[in-house]
Short mmCIF file of the C-alpha atoms (twelve columns), coordinates in Angstrom:
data_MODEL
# 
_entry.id   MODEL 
# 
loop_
_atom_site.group_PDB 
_atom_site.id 
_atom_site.type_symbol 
_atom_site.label_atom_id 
_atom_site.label_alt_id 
_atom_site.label_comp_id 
_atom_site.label_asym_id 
_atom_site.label_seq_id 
_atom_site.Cartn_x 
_atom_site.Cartn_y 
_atom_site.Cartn_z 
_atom_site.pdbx_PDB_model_num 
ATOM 1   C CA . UNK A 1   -17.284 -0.651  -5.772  1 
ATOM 2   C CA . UNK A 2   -16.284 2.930   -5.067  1 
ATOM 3   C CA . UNK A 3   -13.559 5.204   -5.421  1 
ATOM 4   C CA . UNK A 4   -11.286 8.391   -4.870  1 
ATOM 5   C CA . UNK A 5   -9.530  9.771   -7.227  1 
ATOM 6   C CA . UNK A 6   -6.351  12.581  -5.722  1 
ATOM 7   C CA . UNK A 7   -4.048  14.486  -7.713  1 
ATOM 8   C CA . UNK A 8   -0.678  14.779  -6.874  1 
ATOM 9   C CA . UNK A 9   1.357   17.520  -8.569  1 
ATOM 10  C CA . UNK A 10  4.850   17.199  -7.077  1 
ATOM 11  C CA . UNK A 11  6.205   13.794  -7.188  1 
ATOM 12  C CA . UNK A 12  6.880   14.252  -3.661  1 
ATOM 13  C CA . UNK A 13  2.979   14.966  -2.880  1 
ATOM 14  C CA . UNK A 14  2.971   10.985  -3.379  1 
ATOM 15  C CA . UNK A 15  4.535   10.348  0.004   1 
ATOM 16  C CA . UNK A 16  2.328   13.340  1.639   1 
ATOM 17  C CA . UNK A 17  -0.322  10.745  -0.056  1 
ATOM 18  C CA . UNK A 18  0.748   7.687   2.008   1 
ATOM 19  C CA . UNK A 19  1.491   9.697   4.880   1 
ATOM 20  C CA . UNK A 20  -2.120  10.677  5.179   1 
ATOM 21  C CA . UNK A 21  -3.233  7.342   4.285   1 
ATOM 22  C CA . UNK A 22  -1.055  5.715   7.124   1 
ATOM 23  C CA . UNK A 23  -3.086  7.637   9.827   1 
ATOM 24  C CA . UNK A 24  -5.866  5.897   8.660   1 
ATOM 25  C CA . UNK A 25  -5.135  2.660   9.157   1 
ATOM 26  C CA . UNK A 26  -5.739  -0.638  11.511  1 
ATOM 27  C CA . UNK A 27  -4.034  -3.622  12.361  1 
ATOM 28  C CA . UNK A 28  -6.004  -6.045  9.763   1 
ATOM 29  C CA . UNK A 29  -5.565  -3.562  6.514   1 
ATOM 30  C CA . UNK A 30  -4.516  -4.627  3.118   1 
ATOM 31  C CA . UNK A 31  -3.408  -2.272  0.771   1 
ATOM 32  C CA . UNK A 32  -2.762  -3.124  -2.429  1 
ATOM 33  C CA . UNK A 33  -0.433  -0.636  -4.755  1 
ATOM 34  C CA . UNK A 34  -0.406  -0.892  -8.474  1 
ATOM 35  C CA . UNK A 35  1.330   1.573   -11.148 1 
ATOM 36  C CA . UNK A 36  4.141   1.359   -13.227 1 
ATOM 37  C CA . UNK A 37  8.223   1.434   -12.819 1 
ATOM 38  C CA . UNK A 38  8.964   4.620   -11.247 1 
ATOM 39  C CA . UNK A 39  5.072   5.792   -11.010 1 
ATOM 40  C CA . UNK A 40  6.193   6.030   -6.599  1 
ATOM 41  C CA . UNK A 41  4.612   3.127   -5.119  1 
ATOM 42  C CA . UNK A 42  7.467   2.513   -2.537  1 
ATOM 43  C CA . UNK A 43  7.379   5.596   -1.528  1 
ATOM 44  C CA . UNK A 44  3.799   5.816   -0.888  1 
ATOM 45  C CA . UNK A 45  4.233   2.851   1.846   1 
ATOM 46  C CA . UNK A 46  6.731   5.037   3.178   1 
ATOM 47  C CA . UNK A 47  5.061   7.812   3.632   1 
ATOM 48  C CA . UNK A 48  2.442   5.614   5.641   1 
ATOM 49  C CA . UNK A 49  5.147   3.858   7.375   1 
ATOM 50  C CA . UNK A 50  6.170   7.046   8.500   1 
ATOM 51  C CA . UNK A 51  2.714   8.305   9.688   1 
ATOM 52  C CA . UNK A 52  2.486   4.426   11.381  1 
ATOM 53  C CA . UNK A 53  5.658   5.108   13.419  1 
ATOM 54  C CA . UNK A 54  7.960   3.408   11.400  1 
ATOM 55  C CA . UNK A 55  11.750  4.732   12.153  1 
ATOM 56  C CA . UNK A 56  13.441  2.482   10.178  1 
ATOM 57  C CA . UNK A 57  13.955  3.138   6.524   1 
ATOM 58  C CA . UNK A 58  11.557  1.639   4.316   1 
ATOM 59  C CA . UNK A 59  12.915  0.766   0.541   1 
ATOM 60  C CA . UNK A 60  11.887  -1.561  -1.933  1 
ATOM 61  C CA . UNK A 61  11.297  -4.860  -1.135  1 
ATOM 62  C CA . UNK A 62  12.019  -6.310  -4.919  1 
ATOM 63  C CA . UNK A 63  15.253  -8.667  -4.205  1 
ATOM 64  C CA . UNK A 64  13.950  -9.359  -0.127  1 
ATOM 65  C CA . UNK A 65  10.178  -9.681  -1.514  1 
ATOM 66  C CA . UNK A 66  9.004   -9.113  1.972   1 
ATOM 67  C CA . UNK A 67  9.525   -6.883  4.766   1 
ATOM 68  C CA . UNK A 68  8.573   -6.092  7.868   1 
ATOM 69  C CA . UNK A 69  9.300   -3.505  10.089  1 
ATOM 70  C CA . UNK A 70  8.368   -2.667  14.085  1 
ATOM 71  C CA . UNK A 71  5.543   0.331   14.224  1 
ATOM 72  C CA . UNK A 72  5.288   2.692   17.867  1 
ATOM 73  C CA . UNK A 73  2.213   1.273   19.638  1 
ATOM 74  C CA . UNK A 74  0.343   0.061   16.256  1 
ATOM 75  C CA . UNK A 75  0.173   -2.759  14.453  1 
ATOM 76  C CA . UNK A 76  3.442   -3.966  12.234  1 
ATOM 77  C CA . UNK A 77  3.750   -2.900  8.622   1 
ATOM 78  C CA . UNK A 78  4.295   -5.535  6.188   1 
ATOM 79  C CA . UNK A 79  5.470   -4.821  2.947   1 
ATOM 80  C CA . UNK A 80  5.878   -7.412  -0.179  1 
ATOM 81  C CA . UNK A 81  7.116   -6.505  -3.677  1 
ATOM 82  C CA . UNK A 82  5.341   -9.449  -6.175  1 
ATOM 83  C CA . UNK A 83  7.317   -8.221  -9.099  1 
ATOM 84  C CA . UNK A 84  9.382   -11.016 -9.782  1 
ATOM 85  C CA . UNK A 85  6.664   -13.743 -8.771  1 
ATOM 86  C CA . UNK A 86  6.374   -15.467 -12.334 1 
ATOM 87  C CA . UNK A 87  3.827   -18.053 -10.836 1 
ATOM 88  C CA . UNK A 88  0.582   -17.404 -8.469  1 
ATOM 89  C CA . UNK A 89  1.402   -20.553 -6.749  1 
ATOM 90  C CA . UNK A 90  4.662   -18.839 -5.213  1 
ATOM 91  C CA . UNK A 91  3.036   -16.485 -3.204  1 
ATOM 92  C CA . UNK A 92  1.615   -19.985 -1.010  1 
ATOM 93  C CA . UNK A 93  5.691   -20.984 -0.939  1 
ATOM 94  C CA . UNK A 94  7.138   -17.662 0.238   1 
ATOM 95  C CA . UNK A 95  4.316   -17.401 2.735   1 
ATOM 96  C CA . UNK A 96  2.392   -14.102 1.608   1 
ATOM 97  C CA . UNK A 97  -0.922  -15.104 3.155   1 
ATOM 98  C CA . UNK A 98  1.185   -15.526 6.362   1 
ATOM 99  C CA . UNK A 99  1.285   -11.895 6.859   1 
ATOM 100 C CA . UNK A 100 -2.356  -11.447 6.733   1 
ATOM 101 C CA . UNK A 101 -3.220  -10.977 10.215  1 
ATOM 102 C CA . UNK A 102 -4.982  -8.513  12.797  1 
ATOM 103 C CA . UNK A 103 -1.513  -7.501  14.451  1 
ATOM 104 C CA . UNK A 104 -0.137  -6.102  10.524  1 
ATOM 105 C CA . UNK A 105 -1.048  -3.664  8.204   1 
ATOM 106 C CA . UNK A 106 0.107   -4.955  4.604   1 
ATOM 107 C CA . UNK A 107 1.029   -3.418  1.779   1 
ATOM 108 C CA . UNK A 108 1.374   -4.884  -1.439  1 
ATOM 109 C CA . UNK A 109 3.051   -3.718  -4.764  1 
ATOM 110 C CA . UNK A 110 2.676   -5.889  -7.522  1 
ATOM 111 C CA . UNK A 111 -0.608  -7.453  -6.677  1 
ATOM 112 C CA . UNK A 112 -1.513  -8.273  -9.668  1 
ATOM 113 C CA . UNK A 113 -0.842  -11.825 -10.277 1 
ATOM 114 C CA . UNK A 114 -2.711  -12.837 -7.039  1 
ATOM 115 C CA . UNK A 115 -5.156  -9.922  -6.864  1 
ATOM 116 C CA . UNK A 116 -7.868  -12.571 -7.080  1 
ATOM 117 C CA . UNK A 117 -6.786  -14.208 -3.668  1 
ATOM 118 C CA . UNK A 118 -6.417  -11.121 -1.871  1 
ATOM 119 C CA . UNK A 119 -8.838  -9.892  0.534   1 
ATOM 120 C CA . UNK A 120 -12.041 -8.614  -0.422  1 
ATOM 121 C CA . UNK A 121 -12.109 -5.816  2.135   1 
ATOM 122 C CA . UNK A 122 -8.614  -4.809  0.572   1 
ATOM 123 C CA . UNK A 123 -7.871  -1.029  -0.270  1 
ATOM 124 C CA . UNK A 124 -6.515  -0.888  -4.002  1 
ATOM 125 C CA . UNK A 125 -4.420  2.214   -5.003  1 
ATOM 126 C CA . UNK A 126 -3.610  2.853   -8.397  1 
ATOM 127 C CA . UNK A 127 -0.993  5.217   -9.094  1 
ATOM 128 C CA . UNK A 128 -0.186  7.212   -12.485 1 
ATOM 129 C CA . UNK A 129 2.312   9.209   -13.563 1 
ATOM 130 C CA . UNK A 130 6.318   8.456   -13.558 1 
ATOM 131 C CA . UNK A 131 9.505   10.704  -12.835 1 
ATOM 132 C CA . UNK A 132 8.974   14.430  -12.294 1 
ATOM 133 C CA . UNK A 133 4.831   14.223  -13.943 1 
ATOM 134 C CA . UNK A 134 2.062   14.935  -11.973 1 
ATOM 135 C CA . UNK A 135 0.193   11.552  -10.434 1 
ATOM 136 C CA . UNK A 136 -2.934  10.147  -9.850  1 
ATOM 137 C CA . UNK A 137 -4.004  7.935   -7.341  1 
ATOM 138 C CA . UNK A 138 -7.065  5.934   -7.121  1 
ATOM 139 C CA . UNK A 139 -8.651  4.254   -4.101  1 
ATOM 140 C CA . UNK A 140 -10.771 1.740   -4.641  1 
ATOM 141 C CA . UNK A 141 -13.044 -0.229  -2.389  1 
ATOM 142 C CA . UNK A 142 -15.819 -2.645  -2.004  1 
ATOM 143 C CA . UNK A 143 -16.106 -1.922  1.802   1 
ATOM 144 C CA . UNK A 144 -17.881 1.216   3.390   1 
ATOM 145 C CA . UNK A 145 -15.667 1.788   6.259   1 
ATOM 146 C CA . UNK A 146 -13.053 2.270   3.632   1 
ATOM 147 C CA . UNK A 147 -15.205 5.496   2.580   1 
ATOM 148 C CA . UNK A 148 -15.736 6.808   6.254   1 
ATOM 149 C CA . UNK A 149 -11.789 5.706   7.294   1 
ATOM 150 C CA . UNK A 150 -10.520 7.935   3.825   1 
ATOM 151 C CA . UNK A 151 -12.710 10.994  4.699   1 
ATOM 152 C CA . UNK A 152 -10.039 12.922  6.071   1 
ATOM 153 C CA . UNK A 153 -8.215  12.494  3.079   1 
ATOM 154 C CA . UNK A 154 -10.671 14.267  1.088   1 
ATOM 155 C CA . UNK A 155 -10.542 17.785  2.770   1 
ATOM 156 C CA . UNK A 156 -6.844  17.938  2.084   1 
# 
């Protein structure tokens, strides 16, 4: 398992964050965002959705749990909201391991209560911080490409 740890000062740095994460991704990613109530995960997927093409606006998916949303020339972004799951077993009924596919890049928040069934190649994201406070992201990975893909990242 590895990992990158960034530091984002400005609570808006967190969609610079997912903006620079978006250009590194494929059709076939998972991303999995966890952090608490207000800590910026939506925002994060829309600063990737932006950097993916996205032109519609992305929001939380919490009532809709799922969304998905057309991407110029790249694969579609798929974004679920698990927070009011209560049950793994509702993820199979609402069809989350539909979305899992080469032609979508899926982000997660909430993953928790069926981390265990995501996939193993999955990038996990851990965000800190809350409000106006300075975050903390970390990306964690079992995968080596995830390393070499997240380079860029690094030098920013």
């Amino acid at each position: 398992m590895s990992e990158l740890t960034f530091r984002w000062p400005e609570a808006s740095d967190t969609e610079r964050g997912g903006a620079a994460l978006g250009a590194c991704l494929r059709g076939g990613d998972a991303v999995l965002v966890s952090g608490d109530l207000g800590a910026g995960k939506t925002v994060f997927v829309r600063g990737a959705g932006g950097a993916l093409g996205v032109t519609a606006p992305i929001t939380s998916p919490t009532f809709t749990l799922i969304e998905e949303y057309a991407a110029r020339g790249r694969a579609r972004l798929v974004h679920m909201d698990l927070y009011r799951l209560e049950r793994a077993e509702e993820a199979e009924v609402i069809g989350v391991f539909d979305f899992f596919r080469p032609d979508a890049i899926v982000f997660v928040e909430w993953p928790e209560l069926i981390e265990a069934a995501m996939p193993p190649e999955a990038l996990r994201v851990e965000i800190k911080g809350s409000g106006a406070t300075e975050r903390r992201a970390r990306f964690i990975f079992a995968e080596e490409f995830w390393g070499e893909r997240l380079l860029p990242l690094t030098v920013q």
